[in-house]
N, C-alpha and C positions, 0 to 999 in steps of 0.2 A: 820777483821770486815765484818760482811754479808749486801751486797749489793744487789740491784735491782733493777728493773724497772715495768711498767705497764707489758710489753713485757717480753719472756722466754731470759736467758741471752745469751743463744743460739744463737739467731739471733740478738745478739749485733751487729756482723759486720755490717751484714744488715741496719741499721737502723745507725748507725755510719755513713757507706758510704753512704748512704741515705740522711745524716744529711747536712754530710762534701760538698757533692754537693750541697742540697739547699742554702748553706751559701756563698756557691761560688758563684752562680748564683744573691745573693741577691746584693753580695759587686760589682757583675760587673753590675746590675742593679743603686747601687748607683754612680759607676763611669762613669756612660755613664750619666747618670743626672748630674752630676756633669760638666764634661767633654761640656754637650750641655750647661750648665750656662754661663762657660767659651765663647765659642763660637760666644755664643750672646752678650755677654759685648765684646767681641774683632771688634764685627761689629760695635758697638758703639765708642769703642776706645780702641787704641793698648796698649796689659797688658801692654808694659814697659814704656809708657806713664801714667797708672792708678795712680801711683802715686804719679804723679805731677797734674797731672789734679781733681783725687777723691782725699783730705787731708782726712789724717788719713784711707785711706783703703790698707787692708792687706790680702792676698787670702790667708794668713796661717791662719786663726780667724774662718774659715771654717771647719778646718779638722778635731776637738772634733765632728763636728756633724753626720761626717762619722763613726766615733770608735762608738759615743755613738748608731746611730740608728742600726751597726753592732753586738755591744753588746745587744743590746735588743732584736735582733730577736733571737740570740745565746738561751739565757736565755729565751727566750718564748720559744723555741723547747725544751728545758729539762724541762719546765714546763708540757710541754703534753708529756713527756716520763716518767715522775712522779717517781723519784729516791726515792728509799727506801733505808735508812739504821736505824739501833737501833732499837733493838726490844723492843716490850712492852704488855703485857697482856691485850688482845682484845675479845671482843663477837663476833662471827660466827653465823649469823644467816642462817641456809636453808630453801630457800623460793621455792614454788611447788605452781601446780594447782591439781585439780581433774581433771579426766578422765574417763568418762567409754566409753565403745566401746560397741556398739548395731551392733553386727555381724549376718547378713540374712545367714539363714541356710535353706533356702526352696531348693526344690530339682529344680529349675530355674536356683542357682546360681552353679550347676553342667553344664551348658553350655560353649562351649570352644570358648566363645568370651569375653571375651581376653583369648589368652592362659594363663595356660596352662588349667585354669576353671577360674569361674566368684570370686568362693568360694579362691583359691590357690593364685589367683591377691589380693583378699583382706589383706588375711594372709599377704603377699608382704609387702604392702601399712604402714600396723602396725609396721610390726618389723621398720622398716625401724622409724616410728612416736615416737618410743620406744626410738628407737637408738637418736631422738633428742633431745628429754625430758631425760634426765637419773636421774632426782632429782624429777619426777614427781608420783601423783601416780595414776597406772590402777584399772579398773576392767573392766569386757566381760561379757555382756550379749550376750545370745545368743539365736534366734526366728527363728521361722517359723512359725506355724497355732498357737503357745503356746510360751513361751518366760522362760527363766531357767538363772539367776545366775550363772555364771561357773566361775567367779572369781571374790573377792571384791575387795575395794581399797586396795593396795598394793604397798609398794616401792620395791617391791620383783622381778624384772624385770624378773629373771631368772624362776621363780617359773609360773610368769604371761605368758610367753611364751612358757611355757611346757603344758600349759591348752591349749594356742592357737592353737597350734599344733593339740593335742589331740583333737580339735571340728572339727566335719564333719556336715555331712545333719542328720545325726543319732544324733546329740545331742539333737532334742525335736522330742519326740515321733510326735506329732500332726503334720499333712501335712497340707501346706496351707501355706500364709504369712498372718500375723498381724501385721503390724508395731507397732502400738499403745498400743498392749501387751507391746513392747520391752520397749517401752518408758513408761508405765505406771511402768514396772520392774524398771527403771532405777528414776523416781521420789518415787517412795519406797525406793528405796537405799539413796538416798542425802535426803528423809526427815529422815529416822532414825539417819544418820550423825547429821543431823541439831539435833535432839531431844538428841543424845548423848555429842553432844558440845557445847549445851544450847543455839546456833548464827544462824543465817542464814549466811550464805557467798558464797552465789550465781554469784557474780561476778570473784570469784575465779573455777571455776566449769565448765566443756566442756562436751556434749553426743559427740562421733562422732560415725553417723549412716552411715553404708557400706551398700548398696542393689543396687537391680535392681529396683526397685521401684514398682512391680508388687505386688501390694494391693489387698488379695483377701476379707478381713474380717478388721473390725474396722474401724473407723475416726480418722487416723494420723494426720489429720490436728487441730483437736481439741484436740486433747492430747496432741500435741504438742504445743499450746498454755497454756495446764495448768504446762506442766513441764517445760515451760520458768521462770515459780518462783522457779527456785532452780537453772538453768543450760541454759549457752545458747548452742542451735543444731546446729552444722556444719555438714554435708552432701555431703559423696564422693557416685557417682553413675559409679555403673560397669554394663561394658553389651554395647548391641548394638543397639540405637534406630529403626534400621532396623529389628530387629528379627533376633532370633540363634534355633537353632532347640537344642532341650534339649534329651539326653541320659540317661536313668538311668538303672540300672541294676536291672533284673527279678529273679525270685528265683532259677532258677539256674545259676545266675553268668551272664549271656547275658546282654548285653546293647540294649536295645529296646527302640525307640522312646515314647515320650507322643505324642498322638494322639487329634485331637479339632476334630472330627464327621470323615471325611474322609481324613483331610489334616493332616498331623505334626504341632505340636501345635508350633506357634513360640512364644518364650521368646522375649519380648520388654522391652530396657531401658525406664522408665515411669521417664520423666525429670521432668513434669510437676505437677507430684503430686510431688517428694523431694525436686523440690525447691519452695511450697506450705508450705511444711514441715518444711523447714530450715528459711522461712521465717515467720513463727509462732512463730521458736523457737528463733528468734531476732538472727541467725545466719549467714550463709552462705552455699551454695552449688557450687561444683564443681564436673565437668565430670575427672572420671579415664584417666589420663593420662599414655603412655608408660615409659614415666621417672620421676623423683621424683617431679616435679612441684608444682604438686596436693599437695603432704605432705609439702611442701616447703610452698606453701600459708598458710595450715592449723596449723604449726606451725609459721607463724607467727599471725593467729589471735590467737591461743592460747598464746605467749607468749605477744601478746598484753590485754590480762586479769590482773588482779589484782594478783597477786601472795598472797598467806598465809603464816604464820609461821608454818612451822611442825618441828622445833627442835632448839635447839642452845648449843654453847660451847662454851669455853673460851679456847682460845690458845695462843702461843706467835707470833705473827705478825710482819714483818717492820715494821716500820712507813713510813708512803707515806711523803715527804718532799716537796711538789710541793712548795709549800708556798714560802721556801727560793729562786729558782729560778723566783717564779715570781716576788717577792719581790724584787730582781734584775732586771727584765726585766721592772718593773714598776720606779722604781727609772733611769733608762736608757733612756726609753722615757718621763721620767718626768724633767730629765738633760738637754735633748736633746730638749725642750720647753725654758725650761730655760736660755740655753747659746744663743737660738737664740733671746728671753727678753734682753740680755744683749750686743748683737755683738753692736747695735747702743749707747751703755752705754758707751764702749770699747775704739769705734770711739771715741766719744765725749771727752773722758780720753787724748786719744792719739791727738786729734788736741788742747789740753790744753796745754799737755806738749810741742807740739812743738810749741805752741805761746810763753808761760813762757821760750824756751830755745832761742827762737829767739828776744825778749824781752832782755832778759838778756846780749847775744852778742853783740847787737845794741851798746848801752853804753861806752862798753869795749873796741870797736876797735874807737869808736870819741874818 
């Protein structure tokens, strides 16, 4: 018969010896309670005294309440390790959000702060958001002075990170940044969804915009308040608020600076307009970090969204059996209420009998 657990069976041991220890720990926590009861009745009066002096007490009347609170926690631990066995024909629902990724393609995010580019850090940042989501689905808009569709939504991760790839500063012709292009791209996209699937579901729905935030053309701030009715904006910012001196290469092949009149035109992280922007979009923004942090927070406000249905199937399942173990565990501390209802029940039973037996002898020996 196939069996299982919440947990791979793999790490049975694990979690066995895991177990085997808490329960040790529990039974030496009840013996040392136990142990200090004693203690304190013995400062009262000495046990081999107790009883002559307590009628009717017995320090064996005690020890179901040991078993029982020891078997209850037993059975509450295999309640949250949730044993499967018997299979049965179940719905599989998979549940996803939307994504699109509004990727800055101006020739700014060619700057090598952060290495190895502003543009190659972002690329990063995705695969990486890809790899958290794997039931989720992409698409890439991609901007600078003009803004291009370069991938819809998609469960097609493979496909969606071969586009990614392929986009550099050459994917829109038009030089310059527009944020609000991107984002005006990207509320075109979720309102034809919405128009193809009759709903709005905008609570299921994420833009994440990657830039430096260097706005040459548009009001991202007001676009980004009209495409919070489809999609809320999270906002990672790459680059250096200090300024990076930007390279780009001349027609024959040279890497020549951008010039501002006579100085090297420095690239600046613009904090203050993307978290303008993200807070429009009822969002979030965060600074590009060196390690995964940044995607680490950004998946979990996305998986704090509503999730959709995009599929389902019927398959054969365990069944999860927690039931019967709690159903144990609840009968155990419901015993263990019980037998302590009854210890002065018990007494009273046993100072009966030993009157009726000493009643009874009186008689016999006049």
């Amino acid at each position: 018969m196939r069996f299982g657990f919440i947990f791979p069976l793999s790490e049975l041991h694990w979690w066995l010896g895991a177990g085997v220890l808490a329960v040790g720990l529990i039974a030496l926590g009840l013996h040392a309670l136990e142990s200090r009861r004693r203690r304190r009745l013995d400062a009262f009066v000495e046990s081999q005294l107790a009883l002559r002096l307590l009628p009717g007490y017995r320090a064996a009347v005690r020890r179901p309440l040991f078993w029982l609170t020891l078997c209850g926690f037993i059975a509450l631990g295999l309640t949250f390790a949730q044993p499967h066995w018997g299979a049965s024909w179940q719905e599989v629902r998979q549940l996803s959000h939307d994504v699109v990724v509004c990727l800055d393609t101006s020739e700014s995010m060619r700057a090598a702060n952060p290495l190895p580019t502003r543009l190659e850090r972002a690329k990063q940042k995705i695969n990486s958001l890809l790899d958290e989501l794997p039931v989720d689905r992409f698409g890439l808009v991609a901007f600078s002075g003009a803004s291009a569709l370069q991938c819809p939504l998609t469960h097609d991760h493979g496909y969606f990170k071969m586009v990614l790839d392929a986009t550099d500063t050459n994917a829109v012709s038009r030089k310059g940044t527009d944020i609000a292009a991107a984002l005006h791209e990207c509320a075109n996209l979720f309102k034809e969804e919405t128009e193809a699937n009759g709903y709005v579901d905008k609570d299921s729905r994420a833009i994440l915009l990657i830039s430096d935030g260097e706005q040459v053309s548009g009001d991202a701030v007001a676009e980004a308040e009209k495409v919070s009715e489809y999609a809320r904006i999270y906002v990672i910012g790459v680059g250096d608020p200090r300024g990076t001196e930007v390279l780009i290469p001349d027609w024959m092949g040279r890497y020549v600076r951008v010039m501002d009149g006579n100085k090297p035109h420095l690239s600046k992280l613009d904090e203050q307009t993307l978290q303008r922007i993200a807070n429009a979009g009822n969002g979030g923004y965060i600074l590009s970090s060196p390690d995964n942090s940044d995607i680490n927070e950004i998946f979990a406000e996305i998986q704090s969204l509503a999730a959709r249905k995009t599929s389902s199937d019927v398959r054969l399942q365990l069944v999860n059996r927690y039931q019967w173990p709690l159903a144990v565990a609840i009968a155990c501390f419901g015993g263990e209420g019980l037998w302590i209802g009854l210890m002065p029940l018990l007494r009273s039973l046993r100072l009966r009998r030993a009157g009726e037996a000493g009643g009874a002898e009186g008689p016999g020996n006049a």
